[in-house]
C-alpha positions as CSV (number, residue, x, y, z in Angstrom):
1,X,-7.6,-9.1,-0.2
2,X,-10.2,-8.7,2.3
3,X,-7.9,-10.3,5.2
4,X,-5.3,-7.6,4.0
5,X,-7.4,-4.5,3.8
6,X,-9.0,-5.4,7.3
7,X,-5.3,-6.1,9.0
8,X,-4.6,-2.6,7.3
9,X,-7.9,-1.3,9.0
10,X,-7.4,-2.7,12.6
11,X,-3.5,-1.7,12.8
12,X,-4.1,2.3,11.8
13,X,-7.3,2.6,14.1
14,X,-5.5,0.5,17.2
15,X,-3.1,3.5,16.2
16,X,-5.7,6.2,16.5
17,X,-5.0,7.3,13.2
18,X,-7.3,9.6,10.9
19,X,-9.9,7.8,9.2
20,X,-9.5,9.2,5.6
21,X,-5.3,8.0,5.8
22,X,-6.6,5.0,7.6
23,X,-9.3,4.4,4.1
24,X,-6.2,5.9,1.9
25,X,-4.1,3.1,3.1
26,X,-7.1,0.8,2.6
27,X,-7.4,1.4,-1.1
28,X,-3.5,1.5,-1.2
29,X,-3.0,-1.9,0.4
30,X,-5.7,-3.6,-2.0
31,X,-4.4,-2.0,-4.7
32,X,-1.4,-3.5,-4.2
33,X,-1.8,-7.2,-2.7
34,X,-3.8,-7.1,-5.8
35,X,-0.7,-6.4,-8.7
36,X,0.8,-9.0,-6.9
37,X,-1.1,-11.5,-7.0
38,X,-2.4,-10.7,-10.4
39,X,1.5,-10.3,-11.9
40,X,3.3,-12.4,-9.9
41,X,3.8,-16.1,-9.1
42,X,4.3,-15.6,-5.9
43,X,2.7,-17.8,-2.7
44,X,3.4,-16.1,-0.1
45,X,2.9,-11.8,0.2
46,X,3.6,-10.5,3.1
47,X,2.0,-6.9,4.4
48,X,3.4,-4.9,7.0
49,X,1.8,-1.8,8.8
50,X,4.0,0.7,10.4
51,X,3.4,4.7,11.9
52,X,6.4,7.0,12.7
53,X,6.1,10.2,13.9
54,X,5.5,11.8,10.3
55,X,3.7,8.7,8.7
56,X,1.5,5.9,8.4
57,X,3.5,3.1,6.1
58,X,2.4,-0.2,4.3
59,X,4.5,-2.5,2.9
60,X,3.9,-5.5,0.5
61,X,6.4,-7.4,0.0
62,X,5.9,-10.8,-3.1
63,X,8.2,-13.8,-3.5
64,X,6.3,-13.9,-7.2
65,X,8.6,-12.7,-10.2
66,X,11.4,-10.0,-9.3
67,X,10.7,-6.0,-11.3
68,X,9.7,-3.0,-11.3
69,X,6.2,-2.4,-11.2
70,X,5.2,1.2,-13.0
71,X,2.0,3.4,-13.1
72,X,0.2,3.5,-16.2
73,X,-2.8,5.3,-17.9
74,X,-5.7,2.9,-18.6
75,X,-7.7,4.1,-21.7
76,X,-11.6,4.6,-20.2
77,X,-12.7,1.5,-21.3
78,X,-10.2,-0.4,-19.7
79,X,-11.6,-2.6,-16.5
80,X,-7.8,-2.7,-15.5
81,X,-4.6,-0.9,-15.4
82,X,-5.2,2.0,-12.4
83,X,-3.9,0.5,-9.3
84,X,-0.7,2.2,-9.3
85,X,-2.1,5.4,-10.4
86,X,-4.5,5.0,-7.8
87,X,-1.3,4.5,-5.5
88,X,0.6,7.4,-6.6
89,X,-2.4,9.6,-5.9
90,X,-3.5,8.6,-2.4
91,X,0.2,8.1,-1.3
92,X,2.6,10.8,-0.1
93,X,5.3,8.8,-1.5
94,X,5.7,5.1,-2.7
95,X,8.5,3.1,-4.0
96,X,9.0,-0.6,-5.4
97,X,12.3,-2.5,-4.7
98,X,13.2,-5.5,-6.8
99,X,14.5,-8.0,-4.3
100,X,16.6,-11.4,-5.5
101,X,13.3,-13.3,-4.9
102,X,10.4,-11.1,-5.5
103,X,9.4,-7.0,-5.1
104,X,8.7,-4.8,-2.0
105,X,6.6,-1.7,-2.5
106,X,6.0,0.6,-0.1
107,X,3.8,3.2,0.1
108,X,2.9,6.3,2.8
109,X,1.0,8.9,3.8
110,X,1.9,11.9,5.3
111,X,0.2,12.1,8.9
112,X,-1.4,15.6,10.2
113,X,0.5,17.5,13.2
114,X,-0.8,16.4,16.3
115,X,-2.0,18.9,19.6
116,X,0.3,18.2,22.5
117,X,0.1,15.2,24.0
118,X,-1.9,13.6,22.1
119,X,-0.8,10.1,20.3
């Protein structure tokens, strides 16, 4: 996970992107490197760091067990259960596409209007 969150890191700030998306997409990406390897089988997870012109983008894509991941309410005493929540809250928008050999989810964050020529 560590690898992952720091690749996340590096990419966003090479970018000169905002440090509280570049932390959102932090939490994000360990959130969700973490459901898959906790729920999948898969060997291999691949991340993948992006920026448009609107938004910053990370995409984890598992070669585990193909489905749908979904958000859920842990009770309080639960140590578990809030990583998609935690998703759905930091992300502008996020998705999860079942593929014929594993899931992509993607998640992003809206980025602020930028001055004139800046980045």
């Amino acid at each position: 996970m560590a690898l992952a969150r720091a690749h996340t890191v590096d990419a966003l700030r090479e970018w000169q992107i905002d440090d509280d998306i570049v932390e959102a997409l932090r939490l994000i990406v360990s959130e969700l490197v973490t459901n898959a390897v906790v729920h999948t089988a898969s060997r291999t997870i691949e991340i993948t760091v992006s920026v448009t012109a609107t938004e910053a983008i990370v995409t984890v894509t598992d070669q585990g067990l193909s489905g749908k991941p979904v958000a859920r309410t842990a009770r309080p005493e639960e140590e578990h259960g809030r990583g998609l929540a935690l998703v759905e809250a930091l992300a502008t928008r996020w998705e999860s596409t079942p593929l014929a050999d594993g899931t992509q989810v993607e998640a992003a964050v809206t980025l602020p209007e930028r001055t004139a020529g800046a980045l």
